[in-house]
N, C-alpha and C positions, 0 to 999 in steps of 0.2 A: 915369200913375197908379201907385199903390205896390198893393203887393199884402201880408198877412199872412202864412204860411206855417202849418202845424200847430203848431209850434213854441210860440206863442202861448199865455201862460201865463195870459192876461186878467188881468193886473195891475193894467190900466186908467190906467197912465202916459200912455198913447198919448190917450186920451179927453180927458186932461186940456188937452195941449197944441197937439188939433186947432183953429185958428182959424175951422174952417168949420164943426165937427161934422159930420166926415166919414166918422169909423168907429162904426158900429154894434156893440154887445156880439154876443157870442154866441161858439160853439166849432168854431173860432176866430174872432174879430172880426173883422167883414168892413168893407175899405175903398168907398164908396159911389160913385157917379160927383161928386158934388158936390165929392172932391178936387181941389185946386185943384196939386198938387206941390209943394207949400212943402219937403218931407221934413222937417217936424219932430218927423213923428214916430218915424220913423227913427233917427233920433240921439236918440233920450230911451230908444228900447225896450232892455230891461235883457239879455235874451237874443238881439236881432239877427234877431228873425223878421220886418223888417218891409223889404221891398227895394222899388225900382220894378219894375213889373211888366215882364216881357216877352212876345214874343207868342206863347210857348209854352205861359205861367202861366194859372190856370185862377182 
């Protein structure tokens, strides 16, 4: 699973190009369990807040 980071400008890039509707708005957009790891939205976010999660990440 990907996780958002502070970073998170809410641009709403990321919304656009979830295939599952996985990220929910808010400050910062939080990714939902329904992600499926595609990372596309990763590679679209304009600032780079968006990584897989690790198991340290909250």
């Amino acid at each position: 699973m990907y996780r958002i980071s502070e970073d998170c400008v809410a641009c709403g890039t990321c919304l656009q190009v979830c295939p599952v509707k996985a990220i929910k708005e808010g400050e910062p957009y939080v990714i939902t369990p329904k992600c499926t790891d595609c990372g596309k939205c990763a590679e679209v976010c304009p600032v780079e807040a968006i990584a897989p999660a690790t198991p340290d990440s909250h």
